[in-house]
Biotite code that builds the C-alpha atoms (Angstrom):
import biotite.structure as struc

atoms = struc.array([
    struc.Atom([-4.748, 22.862, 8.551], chain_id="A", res_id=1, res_name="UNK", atom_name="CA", element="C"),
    struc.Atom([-5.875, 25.496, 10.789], chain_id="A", res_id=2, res_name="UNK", atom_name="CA", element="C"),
    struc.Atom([-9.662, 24.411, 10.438], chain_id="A", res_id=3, res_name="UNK", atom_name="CA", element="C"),
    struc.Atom([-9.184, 20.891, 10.819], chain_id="A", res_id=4, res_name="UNK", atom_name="CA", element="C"),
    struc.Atom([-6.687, 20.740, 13.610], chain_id="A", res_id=5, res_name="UNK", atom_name="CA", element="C"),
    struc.Atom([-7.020, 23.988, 15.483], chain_id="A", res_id=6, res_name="UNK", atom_name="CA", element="C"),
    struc.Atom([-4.838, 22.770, 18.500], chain_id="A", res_id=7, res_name="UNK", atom_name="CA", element="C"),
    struc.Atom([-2.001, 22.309, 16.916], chain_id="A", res_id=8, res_name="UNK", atom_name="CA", element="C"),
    struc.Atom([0.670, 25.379, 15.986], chain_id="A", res_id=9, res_name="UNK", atom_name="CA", element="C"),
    struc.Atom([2.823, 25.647, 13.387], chain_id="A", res_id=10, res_name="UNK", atom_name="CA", element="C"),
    struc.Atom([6.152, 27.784, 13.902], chain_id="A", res_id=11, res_name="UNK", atom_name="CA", element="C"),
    struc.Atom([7.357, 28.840, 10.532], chain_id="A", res_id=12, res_name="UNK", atom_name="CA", element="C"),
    struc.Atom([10.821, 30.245, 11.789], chain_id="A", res_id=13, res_name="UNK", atom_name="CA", element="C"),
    struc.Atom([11.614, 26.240, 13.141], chain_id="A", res_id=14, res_name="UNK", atom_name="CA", element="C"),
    struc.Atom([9.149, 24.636, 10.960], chain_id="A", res_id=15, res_name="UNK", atom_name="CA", element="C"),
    struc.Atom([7.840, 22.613, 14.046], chain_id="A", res_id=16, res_name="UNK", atom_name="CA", element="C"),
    struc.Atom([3.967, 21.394, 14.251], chain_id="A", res_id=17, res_name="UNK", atom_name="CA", element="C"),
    struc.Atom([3.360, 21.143, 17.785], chain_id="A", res_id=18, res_name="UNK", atom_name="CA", element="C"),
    struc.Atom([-0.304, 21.004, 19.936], chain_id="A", res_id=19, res_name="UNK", atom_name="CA", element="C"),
    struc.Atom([-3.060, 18.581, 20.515], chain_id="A", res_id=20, res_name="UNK", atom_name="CA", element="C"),
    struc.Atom([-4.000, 16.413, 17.794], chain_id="A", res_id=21, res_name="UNK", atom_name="CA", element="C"),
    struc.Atom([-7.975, 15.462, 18.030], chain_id="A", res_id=22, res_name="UNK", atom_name="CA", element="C"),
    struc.Atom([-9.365, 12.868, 16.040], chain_id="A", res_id=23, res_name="UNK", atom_name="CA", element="C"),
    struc.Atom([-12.903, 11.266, 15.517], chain_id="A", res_id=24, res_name="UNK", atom_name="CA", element="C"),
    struc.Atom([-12.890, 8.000, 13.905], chain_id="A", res_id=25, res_name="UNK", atom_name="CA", element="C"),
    struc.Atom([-14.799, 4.912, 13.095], chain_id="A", res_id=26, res_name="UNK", atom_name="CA", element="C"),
    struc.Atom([-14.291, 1.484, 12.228], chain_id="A", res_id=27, res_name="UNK", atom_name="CA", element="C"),
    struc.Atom([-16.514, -1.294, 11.938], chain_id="A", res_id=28, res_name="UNK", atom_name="CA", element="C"),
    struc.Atom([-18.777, 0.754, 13.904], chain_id="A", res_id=29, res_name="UNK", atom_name="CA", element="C"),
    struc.Atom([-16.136, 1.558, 16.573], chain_id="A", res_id=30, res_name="UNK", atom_name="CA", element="C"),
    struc.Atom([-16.062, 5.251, 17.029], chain_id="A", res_id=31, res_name="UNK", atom_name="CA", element="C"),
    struc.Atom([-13.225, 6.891, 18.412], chain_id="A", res_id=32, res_name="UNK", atom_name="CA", element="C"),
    struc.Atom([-12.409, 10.268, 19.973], chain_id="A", res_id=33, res_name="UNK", atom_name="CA", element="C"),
    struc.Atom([-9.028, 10.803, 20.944], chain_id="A", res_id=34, res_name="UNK", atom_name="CA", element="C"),
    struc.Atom([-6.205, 13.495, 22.022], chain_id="A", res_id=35, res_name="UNK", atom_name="CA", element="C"),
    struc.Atom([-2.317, 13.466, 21.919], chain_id="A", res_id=36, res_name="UNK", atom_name="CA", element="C"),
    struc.Atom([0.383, 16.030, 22.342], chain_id="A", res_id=37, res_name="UNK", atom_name="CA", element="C"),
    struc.Atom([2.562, 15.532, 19.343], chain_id="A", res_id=38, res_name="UNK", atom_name="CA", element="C"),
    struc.Atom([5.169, 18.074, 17.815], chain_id="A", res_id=39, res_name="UNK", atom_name="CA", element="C"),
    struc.Atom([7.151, 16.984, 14.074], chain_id="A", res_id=40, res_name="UNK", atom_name="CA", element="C"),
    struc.Atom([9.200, 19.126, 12.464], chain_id="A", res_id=41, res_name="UNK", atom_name="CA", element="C"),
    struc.Atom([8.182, 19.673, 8.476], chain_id="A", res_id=42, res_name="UNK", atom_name="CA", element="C"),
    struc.Atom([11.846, 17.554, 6.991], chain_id="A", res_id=43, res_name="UNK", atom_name="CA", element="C"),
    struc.Atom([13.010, 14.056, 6.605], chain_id="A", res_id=44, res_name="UNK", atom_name="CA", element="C"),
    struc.Atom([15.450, 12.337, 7.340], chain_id="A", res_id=45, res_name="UNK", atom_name="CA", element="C"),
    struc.Atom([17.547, 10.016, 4.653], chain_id="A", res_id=46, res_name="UNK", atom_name="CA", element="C"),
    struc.Atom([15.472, 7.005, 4.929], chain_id="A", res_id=47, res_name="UNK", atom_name="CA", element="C"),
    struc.Atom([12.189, 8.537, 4.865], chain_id="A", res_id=48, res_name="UNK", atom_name="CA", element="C"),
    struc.Atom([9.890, 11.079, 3.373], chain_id="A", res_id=49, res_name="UNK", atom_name="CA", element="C"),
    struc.Atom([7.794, 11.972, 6.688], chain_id="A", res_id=50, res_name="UNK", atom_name="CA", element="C"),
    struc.Atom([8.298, 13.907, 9.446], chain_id="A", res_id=51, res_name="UNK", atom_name="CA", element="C"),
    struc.Atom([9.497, 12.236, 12.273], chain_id="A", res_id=52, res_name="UNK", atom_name="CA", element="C"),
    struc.Atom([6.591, 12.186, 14.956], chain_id="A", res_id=53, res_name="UNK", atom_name="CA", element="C"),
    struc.Atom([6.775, 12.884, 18.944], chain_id="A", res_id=54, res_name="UNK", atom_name="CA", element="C"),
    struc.Atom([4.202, 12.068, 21.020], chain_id="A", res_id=55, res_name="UNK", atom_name="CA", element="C"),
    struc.Atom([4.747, 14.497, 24.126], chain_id="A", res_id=56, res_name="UNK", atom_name="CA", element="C"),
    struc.Atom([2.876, 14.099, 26.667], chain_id="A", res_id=57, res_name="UNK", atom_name="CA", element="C"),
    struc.Atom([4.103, 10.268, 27.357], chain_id="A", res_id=58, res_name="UNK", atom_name="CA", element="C"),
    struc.Atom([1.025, 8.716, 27.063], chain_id="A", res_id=59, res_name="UNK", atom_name="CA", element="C"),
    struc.Atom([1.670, 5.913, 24.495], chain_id="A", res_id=60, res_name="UNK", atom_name="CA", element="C"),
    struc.Atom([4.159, 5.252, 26.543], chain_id="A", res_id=61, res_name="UNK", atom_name="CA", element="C"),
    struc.Atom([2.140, 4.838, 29.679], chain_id="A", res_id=62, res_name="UNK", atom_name="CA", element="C"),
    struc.Atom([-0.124, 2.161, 27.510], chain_id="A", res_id=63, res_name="UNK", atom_name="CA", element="C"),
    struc.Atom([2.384, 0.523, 27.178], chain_id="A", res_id=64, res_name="UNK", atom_name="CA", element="C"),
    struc.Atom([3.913, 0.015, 30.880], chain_id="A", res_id=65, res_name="UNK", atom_name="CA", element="C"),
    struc.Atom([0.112, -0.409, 31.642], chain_id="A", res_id=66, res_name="UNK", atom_name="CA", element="C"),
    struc.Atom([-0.344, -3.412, 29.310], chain_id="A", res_id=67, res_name="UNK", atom_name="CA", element="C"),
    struc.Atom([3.249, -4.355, 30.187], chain_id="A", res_id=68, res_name="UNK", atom_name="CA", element="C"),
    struc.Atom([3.972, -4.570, 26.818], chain_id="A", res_id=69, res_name="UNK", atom_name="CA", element="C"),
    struc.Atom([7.583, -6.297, 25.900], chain_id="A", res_id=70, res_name="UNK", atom_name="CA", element="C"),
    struc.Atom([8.390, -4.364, 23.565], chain_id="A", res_id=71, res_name="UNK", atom_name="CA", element="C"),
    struc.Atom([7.331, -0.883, 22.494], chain_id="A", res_id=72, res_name="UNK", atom_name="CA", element="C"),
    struc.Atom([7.300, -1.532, 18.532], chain_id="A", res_id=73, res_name="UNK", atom_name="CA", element="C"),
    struc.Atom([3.913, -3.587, 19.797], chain_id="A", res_id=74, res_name="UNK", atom_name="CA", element="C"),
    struc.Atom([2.543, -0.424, 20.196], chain_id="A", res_id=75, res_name="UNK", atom_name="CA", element="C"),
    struc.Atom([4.077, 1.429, 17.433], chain_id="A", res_id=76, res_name="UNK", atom_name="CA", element="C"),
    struc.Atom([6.741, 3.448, 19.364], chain_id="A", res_id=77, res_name="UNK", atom_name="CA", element="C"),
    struc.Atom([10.202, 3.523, 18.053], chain_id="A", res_id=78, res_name="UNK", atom_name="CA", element="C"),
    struc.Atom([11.987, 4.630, 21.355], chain_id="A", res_id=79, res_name="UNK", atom_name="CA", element="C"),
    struc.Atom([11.124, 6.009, 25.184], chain_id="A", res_id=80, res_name="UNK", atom_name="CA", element="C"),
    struc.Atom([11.480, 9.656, 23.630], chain_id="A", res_id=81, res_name="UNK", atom_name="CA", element="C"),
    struc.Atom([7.823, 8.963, 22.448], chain_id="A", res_id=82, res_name="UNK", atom_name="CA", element="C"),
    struc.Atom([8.650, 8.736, 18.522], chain_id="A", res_id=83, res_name="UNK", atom_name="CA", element="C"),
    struc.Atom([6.082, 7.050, 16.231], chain_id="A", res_id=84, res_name="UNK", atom_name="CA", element="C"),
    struc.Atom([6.674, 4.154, 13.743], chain_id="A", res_id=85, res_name="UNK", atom_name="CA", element="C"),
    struc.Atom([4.049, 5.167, 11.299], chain_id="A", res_id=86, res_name="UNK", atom_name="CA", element="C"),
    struc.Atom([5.029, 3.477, 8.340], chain_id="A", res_id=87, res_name="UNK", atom_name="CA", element="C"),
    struc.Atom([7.823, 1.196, 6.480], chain_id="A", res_id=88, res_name="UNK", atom_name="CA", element="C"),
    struc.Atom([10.078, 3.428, 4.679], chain_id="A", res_id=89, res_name="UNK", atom_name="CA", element="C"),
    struc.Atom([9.871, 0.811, 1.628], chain_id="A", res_id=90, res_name="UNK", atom_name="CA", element="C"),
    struc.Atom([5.560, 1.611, 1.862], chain_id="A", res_id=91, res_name="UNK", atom_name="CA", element="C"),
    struc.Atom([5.847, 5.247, 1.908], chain_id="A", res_id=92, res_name="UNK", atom_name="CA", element="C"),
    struc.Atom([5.706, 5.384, -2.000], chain_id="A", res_id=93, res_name="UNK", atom_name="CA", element="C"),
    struc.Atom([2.719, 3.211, -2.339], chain_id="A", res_id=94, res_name="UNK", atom_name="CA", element="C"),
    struc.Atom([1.050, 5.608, 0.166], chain_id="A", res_id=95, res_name="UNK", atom_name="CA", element="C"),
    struc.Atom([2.425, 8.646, -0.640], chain_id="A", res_id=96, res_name="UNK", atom_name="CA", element="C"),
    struc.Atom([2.860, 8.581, -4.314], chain_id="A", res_id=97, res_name="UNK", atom_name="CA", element="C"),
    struc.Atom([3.470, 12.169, -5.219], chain_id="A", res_id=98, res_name="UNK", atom_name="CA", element="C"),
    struc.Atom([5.590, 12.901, -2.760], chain_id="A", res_id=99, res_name="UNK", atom_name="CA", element="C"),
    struc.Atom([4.956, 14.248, 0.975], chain_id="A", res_id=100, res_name="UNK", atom_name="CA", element="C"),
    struc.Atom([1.657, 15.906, 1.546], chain_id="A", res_id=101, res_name="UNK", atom_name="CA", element="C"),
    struc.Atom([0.317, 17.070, 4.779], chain_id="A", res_id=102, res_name="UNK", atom_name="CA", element="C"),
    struc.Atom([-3.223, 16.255, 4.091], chain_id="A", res_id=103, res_name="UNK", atom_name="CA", element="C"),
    struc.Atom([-2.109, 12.222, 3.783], chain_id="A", res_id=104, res_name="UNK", atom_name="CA", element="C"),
    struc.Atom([0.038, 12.608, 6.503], chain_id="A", res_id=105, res_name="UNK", atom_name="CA", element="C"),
    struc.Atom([-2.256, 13.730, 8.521], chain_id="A", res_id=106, res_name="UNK", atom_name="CA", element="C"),
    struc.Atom([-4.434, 10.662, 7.655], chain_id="A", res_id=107, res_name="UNK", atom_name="CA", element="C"),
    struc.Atom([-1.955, 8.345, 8.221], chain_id="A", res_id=108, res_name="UNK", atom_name="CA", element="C"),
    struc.Atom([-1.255, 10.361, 11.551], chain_id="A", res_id=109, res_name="UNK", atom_name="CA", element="C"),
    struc.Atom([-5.101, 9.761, 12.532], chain_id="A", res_id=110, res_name="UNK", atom_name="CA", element="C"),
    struc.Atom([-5.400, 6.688, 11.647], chain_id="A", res_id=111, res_name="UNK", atom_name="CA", element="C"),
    struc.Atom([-2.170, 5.159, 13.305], chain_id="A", res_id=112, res_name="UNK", atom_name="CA", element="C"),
    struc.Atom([-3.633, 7.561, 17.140], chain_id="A", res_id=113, res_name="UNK", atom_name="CA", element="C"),
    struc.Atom([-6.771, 5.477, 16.532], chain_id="A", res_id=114, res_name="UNK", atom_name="CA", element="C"),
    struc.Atom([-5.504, 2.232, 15.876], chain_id="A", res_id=115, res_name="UNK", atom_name="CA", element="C"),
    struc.Atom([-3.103, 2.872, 19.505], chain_id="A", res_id=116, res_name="UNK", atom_name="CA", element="C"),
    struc.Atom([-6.495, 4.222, 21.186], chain_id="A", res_id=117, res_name="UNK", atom_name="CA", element="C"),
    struc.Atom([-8.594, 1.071, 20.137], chain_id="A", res_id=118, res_name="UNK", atom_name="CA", element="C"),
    struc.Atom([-5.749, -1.074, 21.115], chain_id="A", res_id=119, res_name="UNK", atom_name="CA", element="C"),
    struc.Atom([-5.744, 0.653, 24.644], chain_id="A", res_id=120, res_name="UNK", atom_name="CA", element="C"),
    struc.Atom([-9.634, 0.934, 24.916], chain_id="A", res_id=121, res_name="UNK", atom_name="CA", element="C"),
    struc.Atom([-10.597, -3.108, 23.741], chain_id="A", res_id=122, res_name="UNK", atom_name="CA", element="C"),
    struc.Atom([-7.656, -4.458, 24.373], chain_id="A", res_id=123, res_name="UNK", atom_name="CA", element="C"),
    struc.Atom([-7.062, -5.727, 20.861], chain_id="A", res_id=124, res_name="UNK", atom_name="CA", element="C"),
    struc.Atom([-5.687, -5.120, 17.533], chain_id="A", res_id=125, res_name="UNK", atom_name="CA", element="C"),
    struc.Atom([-8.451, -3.300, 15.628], chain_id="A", res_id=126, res_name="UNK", atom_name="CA", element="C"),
    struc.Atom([-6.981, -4.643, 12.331], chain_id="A", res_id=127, res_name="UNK", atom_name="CA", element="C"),
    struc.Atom([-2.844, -6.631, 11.535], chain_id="A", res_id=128, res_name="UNK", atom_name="CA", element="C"),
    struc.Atom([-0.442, -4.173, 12.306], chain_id="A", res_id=129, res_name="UNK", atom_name="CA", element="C"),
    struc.Atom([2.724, -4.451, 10.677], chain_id="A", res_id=130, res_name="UNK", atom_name="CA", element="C"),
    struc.Atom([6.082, -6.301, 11.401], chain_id="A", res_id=131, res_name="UNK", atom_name="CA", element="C"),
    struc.Atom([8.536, -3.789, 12.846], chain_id="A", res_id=132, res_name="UNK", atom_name="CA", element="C"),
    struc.Atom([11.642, -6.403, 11.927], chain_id="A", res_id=133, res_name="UNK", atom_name="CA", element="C"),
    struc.Atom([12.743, -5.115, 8.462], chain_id="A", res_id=134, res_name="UNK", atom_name="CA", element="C"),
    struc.Atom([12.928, -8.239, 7.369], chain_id="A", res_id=135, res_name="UNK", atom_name="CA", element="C"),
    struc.Atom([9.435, -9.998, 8.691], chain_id="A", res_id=136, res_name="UNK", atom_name="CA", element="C"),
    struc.Atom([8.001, -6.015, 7.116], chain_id="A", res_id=137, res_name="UNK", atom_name="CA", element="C"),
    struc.Atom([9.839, -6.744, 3.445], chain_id="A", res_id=138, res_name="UNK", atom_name="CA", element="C"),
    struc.Atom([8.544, -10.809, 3.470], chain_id="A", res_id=139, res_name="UNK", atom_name="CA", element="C"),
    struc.Atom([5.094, -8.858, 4.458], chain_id="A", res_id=140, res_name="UNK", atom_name="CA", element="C"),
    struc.Atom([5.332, -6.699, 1.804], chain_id="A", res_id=141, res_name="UNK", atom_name="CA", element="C"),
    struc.Atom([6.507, -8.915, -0.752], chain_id="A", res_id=142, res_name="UNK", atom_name="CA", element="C"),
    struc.Atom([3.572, -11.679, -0.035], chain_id="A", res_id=143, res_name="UNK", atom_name="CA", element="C"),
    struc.Atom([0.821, -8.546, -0.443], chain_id="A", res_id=144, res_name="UNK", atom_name="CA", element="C"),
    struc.Atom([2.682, -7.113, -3.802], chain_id="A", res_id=145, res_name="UNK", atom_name="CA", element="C"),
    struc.Atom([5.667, -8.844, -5.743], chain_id="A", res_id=146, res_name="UNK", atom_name="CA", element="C"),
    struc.Atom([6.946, -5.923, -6.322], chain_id="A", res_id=147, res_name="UNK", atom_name="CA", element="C"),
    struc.Atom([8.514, -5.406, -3.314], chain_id="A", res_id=148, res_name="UNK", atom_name="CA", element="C"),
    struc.Atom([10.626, -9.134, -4.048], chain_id="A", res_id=149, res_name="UNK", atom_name="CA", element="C"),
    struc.Atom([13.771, -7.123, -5.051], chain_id="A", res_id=150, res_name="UNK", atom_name="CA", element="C"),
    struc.Atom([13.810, -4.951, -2.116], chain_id="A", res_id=151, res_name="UNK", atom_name="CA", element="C"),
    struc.Atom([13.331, -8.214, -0.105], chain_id="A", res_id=152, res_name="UNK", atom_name="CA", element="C"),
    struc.Atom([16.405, -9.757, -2.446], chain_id="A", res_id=153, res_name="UNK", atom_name="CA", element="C"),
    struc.Atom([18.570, -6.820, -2.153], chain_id="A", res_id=154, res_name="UNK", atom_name="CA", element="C"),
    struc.Atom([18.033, -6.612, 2.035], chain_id="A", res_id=155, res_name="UNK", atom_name="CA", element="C"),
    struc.Atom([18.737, -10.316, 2.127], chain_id="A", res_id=156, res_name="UNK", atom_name="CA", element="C"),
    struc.Atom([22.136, -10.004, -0.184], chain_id="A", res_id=157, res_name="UNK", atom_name="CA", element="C"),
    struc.Atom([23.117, -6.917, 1.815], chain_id="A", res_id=158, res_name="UNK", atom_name="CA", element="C"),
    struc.Atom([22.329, -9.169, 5.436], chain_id="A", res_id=159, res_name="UNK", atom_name="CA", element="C"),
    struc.Atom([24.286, -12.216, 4.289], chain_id="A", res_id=160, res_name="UNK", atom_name="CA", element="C"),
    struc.Atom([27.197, -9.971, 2.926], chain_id="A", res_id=161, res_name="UNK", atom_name="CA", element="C"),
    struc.Atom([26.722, -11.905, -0.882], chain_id="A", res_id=162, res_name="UNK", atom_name="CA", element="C"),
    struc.Atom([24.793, -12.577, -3.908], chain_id="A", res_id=163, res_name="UNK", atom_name="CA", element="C"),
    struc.Atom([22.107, -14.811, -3.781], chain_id="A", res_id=164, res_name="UNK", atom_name="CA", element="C"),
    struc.Atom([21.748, -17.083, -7.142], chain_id="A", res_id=165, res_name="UNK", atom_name="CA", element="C"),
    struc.Atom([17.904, -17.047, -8.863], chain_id="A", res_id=166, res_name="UNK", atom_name="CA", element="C"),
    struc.Atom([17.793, -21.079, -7.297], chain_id="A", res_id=167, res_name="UNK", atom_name="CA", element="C"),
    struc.Atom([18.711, -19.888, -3.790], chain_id="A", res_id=168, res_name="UNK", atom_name="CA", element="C"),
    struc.Atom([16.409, -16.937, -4.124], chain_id="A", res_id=169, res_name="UNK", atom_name="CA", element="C"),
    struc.Atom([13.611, -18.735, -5.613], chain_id="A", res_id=170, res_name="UNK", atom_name="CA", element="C"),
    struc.Atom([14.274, -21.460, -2.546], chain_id="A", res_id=171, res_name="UNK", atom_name="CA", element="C"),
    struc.Atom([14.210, -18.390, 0.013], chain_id="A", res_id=172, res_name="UNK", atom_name="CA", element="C"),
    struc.Atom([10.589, -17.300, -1.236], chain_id="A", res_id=173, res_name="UNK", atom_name="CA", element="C"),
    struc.Atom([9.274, -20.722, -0.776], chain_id="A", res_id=174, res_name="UNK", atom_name="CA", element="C"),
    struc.Atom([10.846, -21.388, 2.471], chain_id="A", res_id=175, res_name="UNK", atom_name="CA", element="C"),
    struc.Atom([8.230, -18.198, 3.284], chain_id="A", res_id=176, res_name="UNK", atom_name="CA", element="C"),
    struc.Atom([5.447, -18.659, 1.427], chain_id="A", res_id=177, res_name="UNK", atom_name="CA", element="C"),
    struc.Atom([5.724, -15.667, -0.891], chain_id="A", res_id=178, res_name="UNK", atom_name="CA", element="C"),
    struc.Atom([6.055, -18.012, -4.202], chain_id="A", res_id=179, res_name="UNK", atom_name="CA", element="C"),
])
C-alpha cells in the first residue's frame, strides 16, 4: 500500500486511511491524472462489506454546484459530508468475491475518482453509471444477470408490504423488460 499510494496514512490505533489518493488512468485512450483527499476507516457497516469513503477536501462536491447538478447521486455522492456511493451493496459479492480486499478496493476506489474526473473534465459520462434508486439498481441488475431476480422479488414484496404470486411476478418482469 505504501508503494502504490504513498500519500495516504494509515493509523493503526483508529484504523483510519487518510491522505491524497493519486491515480493515473486510461480509457479509450483518455488518460487521467487525478488527486483527492479521502480518509475511510478499515470496517463496515451492516449493509456493506467496504469501508465507507470521505472525500475531504469538498471537491466532488464543488463539481457538482459547478455543473449544478440536481442531485448529488449524479455524481456519485451519497450526502454533503462528501461520502462516496461506490457500489450497490447487492454487487459487492460479484466484485468482491472472497471477501474485502484492499487491493480491489482500491481499484474500485480508482476507478470510481476517474470516472468523477472524466465526468468533470468532458463533461460526460465516460461509460453508464449506475441507478442510485434501489429499485431502478436491482431491475439493472436483474436485466445484466438473473440472478439477482430474487433480490429484485424479495425488495418488491418487502416495498408493497405482501407476497407477490409467480403470475404477478412474472407480469412485473415484463412490465420492465427483464423477461
Amino acid at each position: 500500500m505504501e508503494r502504490n499510494y504513498p500519500n495516504l496514512i494509515y493509523n493503526e490505533v483508529n484504523r483510519i486511511i487518510s491522505g491524497v489518493l493519486e491515480f493515473y488512468r486510461s480509457f479509450k485512450g483518455k488518460t487521467i491524472r487525478g488527486k483527492y483527499s479521502i480518509e475511510f476507516k478499515l470496517e463496515h457497516g451492516s449493509e456493506s462489506i467496504l469501508p465507507k469513503v470521505r472525500e475531504t477536501k469538498s471537491k466532488i462536491l464543488s463539481i457538482a454546484k459547478r455543473k449544478k447538478l440536481p442531485n448529488l447521486a449524479d455524481i456519485h455522492l451519497s450526502n454533503n459530508n462528501g461520502e462516496l456511493c461506490l457500489i450497490l451493496p447487492i454487487k459487492e459479492n460479484e466484485h468482491f468475491p472472497n471477501g474485502f480486499e484492499i487491493r480491489r478496493f482500491m481499484n474500485l476506489l480508482e476507478t470510481h475518482l476517474y470516472w468523477i474526473t472524466y465526468y468533470d473534465r468532458y463533461n460526460e459520462k465516460p461509460w453508464e453509471d449506475e441507478p442510485h434508486n434501489p429499485e431502478e439498481a436491482l431491475i439493472k441488475a436483474a436485466k445484466e444477470n438473473k440472478n439477482y431476480r430474487k433480490e429484485l422479488r424479495d425488495y418488491k414484496e418487502k416495498k408493497e408490504d405482501r407476497k407477490l404470486t409467480r403470475p404477478e411476478f412474472r407480469r412485473y418482469l415484463r412490465e420492465k423488460n427483464i423477461l
